[in-house]
Backbone as a printed PyTorch tensor [residue, N CA C, xyz], in Angstrom:
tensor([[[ -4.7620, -35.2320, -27.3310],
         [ -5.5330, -35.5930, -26.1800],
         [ -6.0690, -34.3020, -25.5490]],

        [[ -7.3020, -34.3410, -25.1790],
         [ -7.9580, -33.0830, -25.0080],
         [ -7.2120, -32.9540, -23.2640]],

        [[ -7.5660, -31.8190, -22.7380],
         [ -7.0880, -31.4340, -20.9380],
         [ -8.0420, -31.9690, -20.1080]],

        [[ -8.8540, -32.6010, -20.8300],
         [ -9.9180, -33.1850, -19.6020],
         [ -9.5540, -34.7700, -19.6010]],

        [[ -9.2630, -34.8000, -20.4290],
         [ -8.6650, -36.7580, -20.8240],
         [ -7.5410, -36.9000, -20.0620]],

        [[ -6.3770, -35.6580, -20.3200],
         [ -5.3040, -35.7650, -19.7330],
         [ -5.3080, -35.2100, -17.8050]],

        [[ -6.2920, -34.8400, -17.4030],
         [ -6.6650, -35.0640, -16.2280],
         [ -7.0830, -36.3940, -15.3360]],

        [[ -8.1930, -36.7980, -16.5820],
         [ -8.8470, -38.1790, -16.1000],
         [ -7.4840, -39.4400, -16.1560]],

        [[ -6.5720, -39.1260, -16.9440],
         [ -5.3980, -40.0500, -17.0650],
         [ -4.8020, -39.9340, -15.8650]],

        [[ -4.2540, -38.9400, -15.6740],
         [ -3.4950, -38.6820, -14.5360],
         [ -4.0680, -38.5430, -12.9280]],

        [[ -5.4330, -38.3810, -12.9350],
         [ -6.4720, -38.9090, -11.4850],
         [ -6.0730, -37.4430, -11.4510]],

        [[ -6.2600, -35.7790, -11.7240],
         [ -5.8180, -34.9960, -11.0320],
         [ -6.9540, -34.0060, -11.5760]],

        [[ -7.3900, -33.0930, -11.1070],
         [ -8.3210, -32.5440, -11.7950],
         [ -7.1300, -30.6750, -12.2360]],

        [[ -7.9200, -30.6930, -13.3920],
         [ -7.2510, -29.1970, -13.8530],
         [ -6.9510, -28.0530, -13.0620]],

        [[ -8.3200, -27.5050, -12.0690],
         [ -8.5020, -26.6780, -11.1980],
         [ -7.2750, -26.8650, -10.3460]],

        [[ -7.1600, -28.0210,  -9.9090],
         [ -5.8280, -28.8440,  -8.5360],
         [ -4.9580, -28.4500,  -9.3890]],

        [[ -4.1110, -28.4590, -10.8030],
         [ -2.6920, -28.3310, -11.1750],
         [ -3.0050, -26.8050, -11.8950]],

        [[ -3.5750, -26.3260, -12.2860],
         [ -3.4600, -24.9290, -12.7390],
         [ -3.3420, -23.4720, -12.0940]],

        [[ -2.9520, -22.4620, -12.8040],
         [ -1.9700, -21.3590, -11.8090],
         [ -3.1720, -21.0230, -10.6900]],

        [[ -3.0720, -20.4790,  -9.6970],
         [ -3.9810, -19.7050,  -8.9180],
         [ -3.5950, -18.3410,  -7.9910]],

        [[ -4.7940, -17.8470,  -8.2530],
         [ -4.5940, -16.6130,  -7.7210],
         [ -3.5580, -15.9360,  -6.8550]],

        [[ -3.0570, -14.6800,  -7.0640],
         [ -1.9640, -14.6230,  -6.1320],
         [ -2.4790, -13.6700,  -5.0470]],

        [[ -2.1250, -14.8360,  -3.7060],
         [ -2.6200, -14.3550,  -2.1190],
         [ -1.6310, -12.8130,  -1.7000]],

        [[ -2.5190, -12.0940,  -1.6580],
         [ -2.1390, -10.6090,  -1.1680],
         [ -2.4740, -10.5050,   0.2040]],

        [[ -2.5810, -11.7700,   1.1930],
         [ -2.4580, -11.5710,   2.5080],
         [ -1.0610, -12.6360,   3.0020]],

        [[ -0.6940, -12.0270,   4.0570],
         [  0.3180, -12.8680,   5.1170],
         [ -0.8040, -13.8200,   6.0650]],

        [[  0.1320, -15.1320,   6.1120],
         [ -0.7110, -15.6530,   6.7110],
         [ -1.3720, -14.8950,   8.5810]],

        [[ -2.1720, -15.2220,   9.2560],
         [ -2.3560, -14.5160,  10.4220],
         [ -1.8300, -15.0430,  11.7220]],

        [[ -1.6210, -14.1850,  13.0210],
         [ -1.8400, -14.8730,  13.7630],
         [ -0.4780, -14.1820,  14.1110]],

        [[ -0.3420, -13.8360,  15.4700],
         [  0.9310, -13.4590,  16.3400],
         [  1.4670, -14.3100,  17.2420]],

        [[  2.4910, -14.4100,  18.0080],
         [  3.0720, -14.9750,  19.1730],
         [  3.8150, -14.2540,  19.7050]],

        [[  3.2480, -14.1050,  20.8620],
         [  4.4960, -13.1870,  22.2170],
         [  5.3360, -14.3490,  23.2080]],

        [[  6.4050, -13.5350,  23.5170],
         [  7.1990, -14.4050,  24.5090],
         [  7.7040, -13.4170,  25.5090]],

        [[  8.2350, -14.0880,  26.3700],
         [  9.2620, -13.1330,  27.4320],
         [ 10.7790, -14.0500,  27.3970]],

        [[ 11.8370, -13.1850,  27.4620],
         [ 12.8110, -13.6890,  27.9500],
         [ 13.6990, -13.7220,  29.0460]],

        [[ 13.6280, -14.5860,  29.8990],
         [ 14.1380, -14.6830,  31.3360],
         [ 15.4430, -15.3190,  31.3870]],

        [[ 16.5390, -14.4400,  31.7770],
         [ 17.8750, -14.5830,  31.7750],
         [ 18.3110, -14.9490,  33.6330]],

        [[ 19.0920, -16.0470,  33.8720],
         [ 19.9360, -16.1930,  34.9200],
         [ 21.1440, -16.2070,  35.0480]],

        [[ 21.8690, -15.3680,  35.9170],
         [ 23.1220, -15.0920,  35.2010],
         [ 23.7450, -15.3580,  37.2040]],

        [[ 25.0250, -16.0620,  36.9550],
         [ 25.3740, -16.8020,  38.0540],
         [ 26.0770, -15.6350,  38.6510]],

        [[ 26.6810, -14.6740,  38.1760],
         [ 27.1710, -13.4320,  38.3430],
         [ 26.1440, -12.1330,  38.2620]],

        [[ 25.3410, -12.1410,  38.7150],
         [ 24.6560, -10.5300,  38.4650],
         [ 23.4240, -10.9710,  38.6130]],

        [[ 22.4260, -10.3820,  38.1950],
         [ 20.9700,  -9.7300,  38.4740],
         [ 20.3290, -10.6110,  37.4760]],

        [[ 19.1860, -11.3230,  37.7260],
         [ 18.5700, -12.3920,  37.0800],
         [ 16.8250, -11.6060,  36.4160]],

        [[ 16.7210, -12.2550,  35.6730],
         [ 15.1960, -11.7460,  35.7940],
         [ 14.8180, -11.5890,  34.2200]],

        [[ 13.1380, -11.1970,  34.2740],
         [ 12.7360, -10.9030,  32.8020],
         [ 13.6210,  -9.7530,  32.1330]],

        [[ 14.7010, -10.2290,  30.5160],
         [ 15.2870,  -9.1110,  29.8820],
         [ 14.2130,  -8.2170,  29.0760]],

        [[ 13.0730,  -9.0140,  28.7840],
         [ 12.7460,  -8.4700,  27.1110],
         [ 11.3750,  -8.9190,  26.9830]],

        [[ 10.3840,  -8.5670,  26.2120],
         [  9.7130,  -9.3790,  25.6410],
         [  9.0820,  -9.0310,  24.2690]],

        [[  8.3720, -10.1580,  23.5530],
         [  8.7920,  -9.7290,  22.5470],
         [  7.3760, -10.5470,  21.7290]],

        [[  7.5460, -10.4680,  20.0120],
         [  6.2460, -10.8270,  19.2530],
         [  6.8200, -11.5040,  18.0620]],

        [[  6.4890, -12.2130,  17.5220],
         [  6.5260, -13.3110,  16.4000],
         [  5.3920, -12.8250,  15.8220]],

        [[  5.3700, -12.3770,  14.2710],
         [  4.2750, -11.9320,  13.6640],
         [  4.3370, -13.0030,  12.3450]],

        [[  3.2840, -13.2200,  12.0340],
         [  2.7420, -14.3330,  11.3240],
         [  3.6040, -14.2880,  10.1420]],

        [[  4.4190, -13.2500,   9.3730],
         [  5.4450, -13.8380,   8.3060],
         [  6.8680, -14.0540,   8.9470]],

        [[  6.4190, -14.5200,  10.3740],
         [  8.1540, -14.4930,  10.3530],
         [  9.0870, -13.1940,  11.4810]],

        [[  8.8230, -12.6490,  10.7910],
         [  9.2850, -11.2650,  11.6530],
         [  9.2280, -10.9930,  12.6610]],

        [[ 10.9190, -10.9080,  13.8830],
         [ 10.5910, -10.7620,  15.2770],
         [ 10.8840,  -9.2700,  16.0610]],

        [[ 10.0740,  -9.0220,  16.5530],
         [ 10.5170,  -7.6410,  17.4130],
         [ 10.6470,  -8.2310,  18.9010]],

        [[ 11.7230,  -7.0750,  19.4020],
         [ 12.0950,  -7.7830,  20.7050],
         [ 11.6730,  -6.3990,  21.6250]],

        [[ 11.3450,  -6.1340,  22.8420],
         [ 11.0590,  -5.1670,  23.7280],
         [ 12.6180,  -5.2860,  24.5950]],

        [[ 13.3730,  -4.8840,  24.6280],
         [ 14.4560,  -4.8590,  25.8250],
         [ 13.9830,  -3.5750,  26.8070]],

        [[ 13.6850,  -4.7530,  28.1330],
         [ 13.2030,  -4.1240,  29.1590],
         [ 13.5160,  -3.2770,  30.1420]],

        [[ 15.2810,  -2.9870,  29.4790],
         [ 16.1440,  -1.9970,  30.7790],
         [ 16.8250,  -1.4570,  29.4130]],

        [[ 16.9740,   0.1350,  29.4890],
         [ 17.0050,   0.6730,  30.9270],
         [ 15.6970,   1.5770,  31.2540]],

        [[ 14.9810,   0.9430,  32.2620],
         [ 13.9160,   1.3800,  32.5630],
         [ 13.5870,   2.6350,  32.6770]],

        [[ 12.3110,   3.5890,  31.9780],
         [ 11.4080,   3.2030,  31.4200],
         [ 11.1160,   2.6020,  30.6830]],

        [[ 12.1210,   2.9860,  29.5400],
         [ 11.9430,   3.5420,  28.2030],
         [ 12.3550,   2.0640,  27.3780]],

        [[ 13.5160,   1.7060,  27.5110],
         [ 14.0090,   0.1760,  26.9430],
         [ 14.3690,   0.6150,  25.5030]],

        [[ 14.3360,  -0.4930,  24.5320],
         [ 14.6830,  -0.1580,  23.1980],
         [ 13.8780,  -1.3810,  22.5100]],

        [[ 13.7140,  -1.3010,  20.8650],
         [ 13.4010,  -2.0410,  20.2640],
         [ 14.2680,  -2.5370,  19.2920]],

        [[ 13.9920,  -4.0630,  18.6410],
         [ 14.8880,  -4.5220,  17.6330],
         [ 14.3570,  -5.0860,  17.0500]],

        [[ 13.9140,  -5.1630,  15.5720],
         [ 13.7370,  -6.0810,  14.5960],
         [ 14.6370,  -7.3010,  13.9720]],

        [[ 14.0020,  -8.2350,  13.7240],
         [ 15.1620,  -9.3550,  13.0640],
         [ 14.2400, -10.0060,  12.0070]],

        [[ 14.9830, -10.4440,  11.0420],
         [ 14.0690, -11.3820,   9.6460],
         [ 13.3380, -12.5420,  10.5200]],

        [[ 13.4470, -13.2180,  11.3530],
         [ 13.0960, -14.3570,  12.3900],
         [ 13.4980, -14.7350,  13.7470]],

        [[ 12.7570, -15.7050,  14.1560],
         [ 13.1340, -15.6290,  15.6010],
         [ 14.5860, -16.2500,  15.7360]],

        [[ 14.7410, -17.3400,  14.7400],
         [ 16.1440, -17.8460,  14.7490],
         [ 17.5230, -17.0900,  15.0140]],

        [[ 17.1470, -16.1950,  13.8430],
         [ 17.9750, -14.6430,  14.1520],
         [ 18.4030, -13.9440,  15.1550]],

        [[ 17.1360, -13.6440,  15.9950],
         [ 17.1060, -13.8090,  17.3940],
         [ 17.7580, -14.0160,  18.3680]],

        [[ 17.2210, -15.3840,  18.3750],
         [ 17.8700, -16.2710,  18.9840],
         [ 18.9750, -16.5800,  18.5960]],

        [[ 19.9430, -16.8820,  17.8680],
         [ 21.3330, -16.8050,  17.1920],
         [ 22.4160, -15.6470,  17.6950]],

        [[ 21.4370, -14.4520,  18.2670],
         [ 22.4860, -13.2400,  18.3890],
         [ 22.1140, -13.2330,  19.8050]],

        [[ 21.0970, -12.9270,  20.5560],
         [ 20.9380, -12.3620,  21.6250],
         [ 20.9530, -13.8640,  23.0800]],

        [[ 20.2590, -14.7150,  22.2750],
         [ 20.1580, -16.2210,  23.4090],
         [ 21.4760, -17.0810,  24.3240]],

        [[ 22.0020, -17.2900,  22.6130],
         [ 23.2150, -18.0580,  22.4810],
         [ 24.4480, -17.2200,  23.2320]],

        [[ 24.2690, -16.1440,  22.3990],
         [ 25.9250, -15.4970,  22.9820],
         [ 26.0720, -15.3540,  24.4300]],

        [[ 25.3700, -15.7790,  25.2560],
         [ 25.9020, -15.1020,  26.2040],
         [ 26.0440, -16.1420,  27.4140]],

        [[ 27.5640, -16.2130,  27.6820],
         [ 27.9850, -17.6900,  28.1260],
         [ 28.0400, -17.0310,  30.1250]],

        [[ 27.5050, -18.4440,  30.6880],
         [ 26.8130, -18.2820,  31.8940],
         [ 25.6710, -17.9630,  32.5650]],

        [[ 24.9900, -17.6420,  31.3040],
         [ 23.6640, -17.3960,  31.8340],
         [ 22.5260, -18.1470,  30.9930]],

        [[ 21.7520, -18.8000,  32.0590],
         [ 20.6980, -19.6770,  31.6180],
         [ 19.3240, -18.6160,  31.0060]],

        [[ 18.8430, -19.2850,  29.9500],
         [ 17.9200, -18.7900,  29.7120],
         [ 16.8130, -19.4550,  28.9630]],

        [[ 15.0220, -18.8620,  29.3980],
         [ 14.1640, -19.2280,  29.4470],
         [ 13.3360, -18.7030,  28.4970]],

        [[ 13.1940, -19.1340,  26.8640],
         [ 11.4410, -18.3690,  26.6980],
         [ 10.8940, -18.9990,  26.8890]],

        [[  9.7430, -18.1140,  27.4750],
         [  8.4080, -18.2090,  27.8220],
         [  7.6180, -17.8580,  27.0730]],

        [[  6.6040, -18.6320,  26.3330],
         [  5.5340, -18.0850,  24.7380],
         [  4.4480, -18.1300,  25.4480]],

        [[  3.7120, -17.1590,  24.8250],
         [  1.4670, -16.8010,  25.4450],
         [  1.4680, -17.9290,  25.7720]],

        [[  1.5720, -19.1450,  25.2490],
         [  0.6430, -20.5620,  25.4230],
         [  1.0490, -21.1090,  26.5080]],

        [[  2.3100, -20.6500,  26.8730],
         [  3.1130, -21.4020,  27.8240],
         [  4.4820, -22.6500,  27.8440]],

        [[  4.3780, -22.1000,  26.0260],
         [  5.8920, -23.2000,  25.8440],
         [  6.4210, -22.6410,  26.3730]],

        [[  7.7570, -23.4930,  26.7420],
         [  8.9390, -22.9840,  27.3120],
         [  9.7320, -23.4560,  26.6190]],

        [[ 11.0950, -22.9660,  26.3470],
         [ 11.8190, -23.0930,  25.4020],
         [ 13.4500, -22.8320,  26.3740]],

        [[ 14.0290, -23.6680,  27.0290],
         [ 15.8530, -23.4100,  27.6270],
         [ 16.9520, -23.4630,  27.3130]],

        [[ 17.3160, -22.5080,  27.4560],
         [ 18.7120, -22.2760,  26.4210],
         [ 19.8360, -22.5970,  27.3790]]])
């Protein structure tokens, strides 16, 4: 059976199931957030803020100790969020994304 028969059999065209080119870009597109910590004991306010880059990859800005602060990379925001959100018992917390999700931890 020729590959054009066995297309027309199967409703699929060749182009649709055969290999294709391999994409040498990440998809695009960033996301920033801030993170706003309330802490029932101590000093409340924006900790950090930070960027979601289109494969995934999060950098965080930690905003004290002022000027200067520090930076942190993580494989994702989950990551992230898993180490820095969660752990820290008593204090409420808020991201805030460009668009205006909000997200409460």
């Amino acid at each position: 059976m020729t590959e054009q028969a066995t297309a027309a059999r199967w409703d699929v065209s060749p182009a649709d199931i055969g290999p294709k080119p391999v994409q040498r870009k990440a998809p695009e597109g960033m996301r920033t957030f801030t993170l706003y910590r309330r802490n029932s004991n101590g000093p409340s306010g924006v900790v950090l803020e930070g960027v979601i880059f289109s494969t995934g990859k999060t950098i965080v800005h930690w905003l004290t100790p002022a000027p200067q602060g520090s930076l942190n990379i993580f494989e994702n925001f989950q990551h992230f969020r898993n180490i820095h959100v969660r752990g820290h018992d008593g204090m409420e917390a808020v991201v805030t994304f460009g668009d205006g999700e909000q997200i409460r931890i």
